[in-house]
N, C-alpha and C positions, 0 to 999 in steps of 0.2 A: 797556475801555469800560464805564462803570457810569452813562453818563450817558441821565436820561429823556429827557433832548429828541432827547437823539445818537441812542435808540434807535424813537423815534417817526419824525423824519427819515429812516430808512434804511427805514423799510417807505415812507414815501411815496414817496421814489426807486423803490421798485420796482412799486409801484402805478401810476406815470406815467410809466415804461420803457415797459409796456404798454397803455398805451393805445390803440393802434390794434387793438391785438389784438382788443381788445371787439368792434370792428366786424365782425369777421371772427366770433366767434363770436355777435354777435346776428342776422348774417345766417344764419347756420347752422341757428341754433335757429328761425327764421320760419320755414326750409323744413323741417327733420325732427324738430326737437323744441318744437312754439310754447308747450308748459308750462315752458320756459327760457327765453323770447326778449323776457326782461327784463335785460339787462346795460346798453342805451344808454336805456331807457326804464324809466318807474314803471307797474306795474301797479294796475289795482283789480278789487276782490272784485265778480265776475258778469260778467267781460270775457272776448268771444268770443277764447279763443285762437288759433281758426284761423280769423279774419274774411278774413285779407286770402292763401285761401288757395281756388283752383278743384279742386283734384285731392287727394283726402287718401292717394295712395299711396304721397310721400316719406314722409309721417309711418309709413306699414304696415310700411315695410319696415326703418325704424328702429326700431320696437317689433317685430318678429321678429329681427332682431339683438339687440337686449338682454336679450329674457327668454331669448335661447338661449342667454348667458352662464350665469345661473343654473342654467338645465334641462341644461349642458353640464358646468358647473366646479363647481356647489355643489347637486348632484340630493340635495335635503330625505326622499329615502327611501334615500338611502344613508349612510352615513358616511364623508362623500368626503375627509376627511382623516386622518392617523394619524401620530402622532407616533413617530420614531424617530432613530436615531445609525447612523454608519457602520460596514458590517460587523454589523448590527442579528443577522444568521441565529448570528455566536457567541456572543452573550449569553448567561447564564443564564438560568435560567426565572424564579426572582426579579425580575432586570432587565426581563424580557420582559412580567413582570405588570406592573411599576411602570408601562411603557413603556403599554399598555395602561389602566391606571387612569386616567393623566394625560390621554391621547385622550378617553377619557369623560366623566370632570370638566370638560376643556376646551370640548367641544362641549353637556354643560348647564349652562354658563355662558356661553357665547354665544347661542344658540335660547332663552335664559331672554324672556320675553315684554316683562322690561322692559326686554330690552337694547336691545331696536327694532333687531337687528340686519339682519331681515329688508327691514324697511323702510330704513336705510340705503344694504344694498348693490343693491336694488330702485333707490333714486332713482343712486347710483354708476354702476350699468352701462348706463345713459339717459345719462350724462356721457359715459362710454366709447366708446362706440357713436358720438353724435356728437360730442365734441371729443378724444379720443383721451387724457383724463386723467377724474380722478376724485382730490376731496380728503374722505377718510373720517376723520374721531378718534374715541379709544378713552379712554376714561379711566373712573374706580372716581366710585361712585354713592355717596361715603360719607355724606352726610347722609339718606340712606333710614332707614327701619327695619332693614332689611336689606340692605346695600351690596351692588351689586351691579356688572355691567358696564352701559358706556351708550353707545351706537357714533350718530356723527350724521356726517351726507355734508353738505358747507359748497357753497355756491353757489360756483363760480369765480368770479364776479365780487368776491369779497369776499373772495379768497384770493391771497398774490404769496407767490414764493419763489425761493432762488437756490442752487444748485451747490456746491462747494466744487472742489479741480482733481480728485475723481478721478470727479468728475458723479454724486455722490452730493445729493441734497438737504441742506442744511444750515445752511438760514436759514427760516423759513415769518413771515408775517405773517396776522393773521386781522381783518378788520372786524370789527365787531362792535356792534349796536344793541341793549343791553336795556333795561329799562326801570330807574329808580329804584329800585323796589321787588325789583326782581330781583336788583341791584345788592346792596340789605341786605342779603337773605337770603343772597346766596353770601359776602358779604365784611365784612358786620356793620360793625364800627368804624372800618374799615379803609377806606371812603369817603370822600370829598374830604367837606368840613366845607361846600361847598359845597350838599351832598347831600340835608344832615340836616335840610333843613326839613319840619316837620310840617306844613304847610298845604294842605287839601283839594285834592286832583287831582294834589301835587307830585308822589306816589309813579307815577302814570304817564307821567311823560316820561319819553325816550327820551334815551339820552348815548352819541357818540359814543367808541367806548370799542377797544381792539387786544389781541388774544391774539397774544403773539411766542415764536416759540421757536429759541433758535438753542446754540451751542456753549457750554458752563459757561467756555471758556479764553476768551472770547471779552466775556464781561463780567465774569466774576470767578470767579478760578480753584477750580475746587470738587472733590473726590474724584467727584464726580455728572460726569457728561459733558454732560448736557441742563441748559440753564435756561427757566423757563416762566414770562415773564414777562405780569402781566393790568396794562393803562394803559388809564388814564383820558387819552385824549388833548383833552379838553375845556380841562382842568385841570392837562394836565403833572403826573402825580400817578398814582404805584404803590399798586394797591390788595391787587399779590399778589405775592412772589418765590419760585417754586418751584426746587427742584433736583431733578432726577429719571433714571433708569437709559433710561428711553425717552420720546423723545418725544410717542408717542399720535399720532402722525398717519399713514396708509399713502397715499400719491403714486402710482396706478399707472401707467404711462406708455406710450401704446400704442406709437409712432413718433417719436423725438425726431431733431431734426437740427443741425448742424454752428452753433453759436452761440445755441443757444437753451435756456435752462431747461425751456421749455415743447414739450411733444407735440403732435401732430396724428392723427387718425383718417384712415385712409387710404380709409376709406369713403368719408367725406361728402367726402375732398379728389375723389375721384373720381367723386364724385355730384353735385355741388354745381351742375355746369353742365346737366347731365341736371335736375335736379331746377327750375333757373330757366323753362329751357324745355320741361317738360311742363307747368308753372303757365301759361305762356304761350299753348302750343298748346290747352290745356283753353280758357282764356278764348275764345279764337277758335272752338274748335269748340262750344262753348256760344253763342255768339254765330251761325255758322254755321245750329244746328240752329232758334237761334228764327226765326233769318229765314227758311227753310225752313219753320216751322209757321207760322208771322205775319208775312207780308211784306208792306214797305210798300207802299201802294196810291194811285192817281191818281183825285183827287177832280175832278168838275167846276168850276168855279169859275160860281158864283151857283145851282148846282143843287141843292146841299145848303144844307137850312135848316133843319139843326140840328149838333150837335157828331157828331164818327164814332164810333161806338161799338162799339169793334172789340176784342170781346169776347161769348163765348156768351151766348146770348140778348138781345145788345144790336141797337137800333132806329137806325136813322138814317134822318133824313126826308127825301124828297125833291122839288124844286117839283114841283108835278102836272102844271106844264104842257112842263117839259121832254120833248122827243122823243128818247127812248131807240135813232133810228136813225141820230143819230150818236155811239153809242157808251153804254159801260154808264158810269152817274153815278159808281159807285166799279168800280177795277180795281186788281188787284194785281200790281206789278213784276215779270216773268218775273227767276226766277233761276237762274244757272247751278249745278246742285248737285253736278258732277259733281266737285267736288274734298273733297267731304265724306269720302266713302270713301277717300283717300288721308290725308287728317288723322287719319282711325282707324288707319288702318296702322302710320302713323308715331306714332302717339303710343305704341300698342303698341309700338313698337321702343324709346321713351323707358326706358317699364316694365320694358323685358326688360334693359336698362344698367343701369338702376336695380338690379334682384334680383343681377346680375354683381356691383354697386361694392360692395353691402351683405352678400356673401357669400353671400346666399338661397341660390343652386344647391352650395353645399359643405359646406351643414349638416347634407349625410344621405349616407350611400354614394347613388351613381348604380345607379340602375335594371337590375336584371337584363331580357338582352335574351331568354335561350333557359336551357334547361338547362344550364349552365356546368359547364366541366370544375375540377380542384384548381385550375390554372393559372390558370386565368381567374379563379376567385376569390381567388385570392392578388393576382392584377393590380388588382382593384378592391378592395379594402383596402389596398395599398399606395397607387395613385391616392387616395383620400380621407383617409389621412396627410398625405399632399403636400399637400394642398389644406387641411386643418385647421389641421395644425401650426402656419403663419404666424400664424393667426386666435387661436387660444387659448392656444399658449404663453407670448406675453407676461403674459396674464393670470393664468394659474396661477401664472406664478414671484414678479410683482411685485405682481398684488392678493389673491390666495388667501395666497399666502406672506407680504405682505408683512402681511398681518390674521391672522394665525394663527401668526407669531414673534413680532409684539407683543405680540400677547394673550397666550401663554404665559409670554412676562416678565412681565407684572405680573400674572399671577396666580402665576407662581413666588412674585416677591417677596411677593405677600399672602398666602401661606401656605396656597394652595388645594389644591395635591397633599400634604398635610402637611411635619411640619416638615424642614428638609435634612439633618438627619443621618442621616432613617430612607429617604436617598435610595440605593440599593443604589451600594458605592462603585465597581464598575466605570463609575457612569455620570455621577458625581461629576469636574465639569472637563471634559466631553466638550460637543462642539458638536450641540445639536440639529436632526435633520432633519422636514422634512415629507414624507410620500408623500401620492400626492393621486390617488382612484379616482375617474374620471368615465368615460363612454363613448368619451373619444377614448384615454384607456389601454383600455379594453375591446380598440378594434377593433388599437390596437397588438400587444397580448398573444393577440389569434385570429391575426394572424400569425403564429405560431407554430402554431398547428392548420394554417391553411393548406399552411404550408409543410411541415409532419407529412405531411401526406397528400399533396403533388406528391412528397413524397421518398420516398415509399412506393411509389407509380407506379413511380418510376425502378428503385430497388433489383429489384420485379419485374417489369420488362425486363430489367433486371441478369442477374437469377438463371436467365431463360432463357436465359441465356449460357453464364454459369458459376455454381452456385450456391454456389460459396464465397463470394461478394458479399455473403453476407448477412450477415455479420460486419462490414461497412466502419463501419455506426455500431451506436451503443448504442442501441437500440432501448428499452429501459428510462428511460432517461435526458429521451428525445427525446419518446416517450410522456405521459411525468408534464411535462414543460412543455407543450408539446400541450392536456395535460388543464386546467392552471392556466390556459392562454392563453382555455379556451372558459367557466372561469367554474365548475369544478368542484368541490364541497364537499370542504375538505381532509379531514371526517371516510371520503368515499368513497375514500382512496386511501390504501393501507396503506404505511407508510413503509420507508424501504427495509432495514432490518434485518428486520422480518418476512418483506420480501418473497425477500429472500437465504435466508432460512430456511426458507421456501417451496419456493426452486427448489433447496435442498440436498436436502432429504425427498423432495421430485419424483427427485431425481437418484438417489437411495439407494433409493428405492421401484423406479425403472428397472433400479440396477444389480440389485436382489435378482431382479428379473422374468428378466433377462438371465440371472442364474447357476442361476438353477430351470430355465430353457429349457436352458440347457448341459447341467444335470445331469439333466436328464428325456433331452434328447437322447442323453449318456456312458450313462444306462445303458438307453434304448435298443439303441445299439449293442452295447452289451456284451451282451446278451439276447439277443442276434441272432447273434454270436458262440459263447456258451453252444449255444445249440440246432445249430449249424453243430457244433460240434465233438463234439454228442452223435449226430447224425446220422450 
């Protein structure tokens, strides 16, 4: 297929597959994200986003899930990713450098200020959080002075995409409105002839315009795998045909299910009904508390003669000559307030669903209750695994990973680790990995301390037994992971050839100590013997 229209028509099929989706995520983003909860509606600049909203603690508790994305998978005071190959510990030390330079290179070329990558994946994990996807592109900044990277997070609503059978992504379509003048600059000549009119103001309209990118076999067979086609869909009219190794976009997908391209956030699937009705309970008990301060009141009819002015310091007049002993001219409606403090209660319990559906209570280890023994701490780092893992793994493997393989292809390709020959050849054809340091490896890796020291307990119970027990493990061994597990500077922990050399000297210093005692003891006795026999 090479045809434009064929390939304009297949993004709209999939643009209006989804249609009802929109509704689904612009109800979503009203309750936890109202800075998105434009997909069914036009926004304008100075509009209250959260007008049609009583309670702002759907929105808190979605902005504490997001940025704890970042503070969890991508902590900016660490170097939470590191590039490596499997079996990384045989490498040479050469390989190990390269492996090392490339991490470096890699991360000041994404943190570069004009990659906006900060800002990218800041607006991504707001996607995340509430619709359970995120559409981020990567692509080289060549028309700079200095080409650089350029990472931008695309609205869903102006994003479709489809599968291929082994549910990989393998079709993307992109909306796209820039203006005329935007249009020259990236594509010059290469404009519809429609385009090219110079007359004052032309250069700011806006053209309906699709970035596609789907499979090189797929429109025209290429040594490249990716095509990156840019249409003019106004004009039926190619203004760009690329071929390229990657296709610059990472999909991360929090929860996908049985027939659908498309993810969902198991958050907001789970908050969404909590979140309807605390808006609703808020309203009510907002409504509850005024009439509780300002209830309405029973006027006399012909007493008052003037308007009620029912307001501090407001006057209301009344006839003089009314007899105030059948009753007061204004009185306010007794009300029953005793269900006030149950509407607090309960809206409390709303909030506390809420913090459950958004993961609030599994972003931290749970609370020590007393002095804890090994065991007990091993239990509660184990428990906050269990509870993390679901929450961040997906993200680590398919948005960390899936921005941090890309990226290293096309700066492989650009020549950013220099050139591939001076690439150390055991590493030359090998499949790159990423490791990725964040605090839920941290607490993974003190398991290991934990478990150090409940097995240390045991062994001495053990040894008051029997103490040949004390041989069962390698205590060397179990130690130095132990030690890596709590975070320990590999320059404090001497490796283990010196340390074998250590405990030979120790051994040899003992056996000498050993054979001086023998021999101080041998001729003791013999001394002892000597004087015996002169006696």
């Amino acid at each position: 297929m090479s045809d434009i229209k064929s390939a304009i028509s297949r993004g709209d099929a999939l643009f209006k597959a989804r249609g009802s989706l929109l509704e689904l995520w612009q109800d979503i983003a009203r309750n936890f994200y109202p800075q998105r909860a434009d997909f069914t509606t036009s926004r304008y600049l100075g509009e209250d986003f959260a007008a049609n909203l009583y309670s702002s603690y759907p929105m808190l508790v979605h902005r504490e899930l997001s940025t704890s994305f970042a503070a969890m998978l991508r902590p900016r005071a660490k170097e939470w990713f590191e590039i490596s190959v499997h079996d990384a510990e045989e490498l040479s030390q050469p390989a190990k450098q390269w492996l090392e330079m490339a991490s470096k290179r890699q991360r000041l070329a994404m943190y570069d200020t004009k990659s906006q990558f900060i800002r990218a994946t800041t607006e991504g994990d707001g996607d995340f959080a509430a619709f359970g996807q995120a559409v981020i592109s990567r692509e080289i900044n060549w028309n700079a002075p200095q080409p650089h990277l350029l990472y931008r997070c695309w609205h869903l609503r102006d994003v479709a995409w489809q599968e291929d059978f082994t549910g990989t992504v393998s079709e993307i379509h992109v909306n796209w409105n820039p203006t005329v003048s935007m249009l020259k600059g990236m594509f010059g000549d290469n404009v519809h002839k429609t385009l090219k009119d110079r007359k004052e103001g032309a250069g700011a309209r806006k053209v309906r315009c699709r970035r596609t990118v789907m499979k090189s076999e797929e429109w025209n067979k290429n040594k490249m795998p990716w095509v990156v086609l840019y249409l003019d869909c106004e004009n039926n009219h190619m203004m760009r045909e690329e071929y390229v190794w990657s296709h610059g976009f990472t999909i991360p997908r929090w929860q996908t299910v049985s027939g659908s391209q498309y993810a969902f956030s198991p958050a907001t699937v789970a908050g969404l009904p909590d979140a309807r009705l605390l808006q609703a309970m808020s309203l009510t008990l907002l409504e509850a508390g005024e009439f509780a301060v300002r209830p309405p009141v029973i006027a006399t009819q012909e007493a008052i003669r003037s308007d009620i002015n029912w307001f501090p310091g407001g006057i209301t007049y009344a006839d003089i000559e009314y007899d105030e002993r059948k009753g007061d001219v204004l009185r306010p409606i007794s009300q029953d307030k005793s269900g006030i403090p149950f509407g607090i209660e309960f809206a409390q319990d709303q909030k506390e669903m809420l913090a459950a559906a958004f993961y609030i209570n599994k972003l931290t280890l749970p609370p020590p209750t007393a002095e804890m023994t090994a065991y007990e701490v091993g239990q509660r780092v184990e428990e906050y695994i269990r509870s993390a893992l679901p929450l961040f793994e997906p993200m680590e493997t398919q948005y960390n990973g899936g921005i941090c393989e890309d990226t290293f292809s096309v700066l492989l390709k650009a020549g950013v680790f220099g050139p591939v020959q001076e690439i150390p050849e055991e590493l030359q054809g090998r499949d790159v990995e990423f490791k990725f340091i964040s605090p839920l490896h941290d607490a993974i890796e003190r398991k290991q301390a934990s478990t150090f020291l409940e097995s240390s307990q045991l062994i001495a119970n053990a040894m008051s037994l029997d103490p040949s027990t004390v041989v069962t493990m390698d205590i060397h061994k179990a130690l130095r992971d132990a030690l890596d597990g709590i975070g320990a500077e590999a320059d404090w922990i001497r490796s283990m050839e010196a340390v074998q050399e250590i405990v030979a000297e120790q051994q040899q210093m003992a056996e000498a100590k050993e054979a001086m005692a023998m021999a101080e003891q041998a001729g003791s006795a013999a001394k002892e013997m000597r004087d015996a026999t002169e006696q």
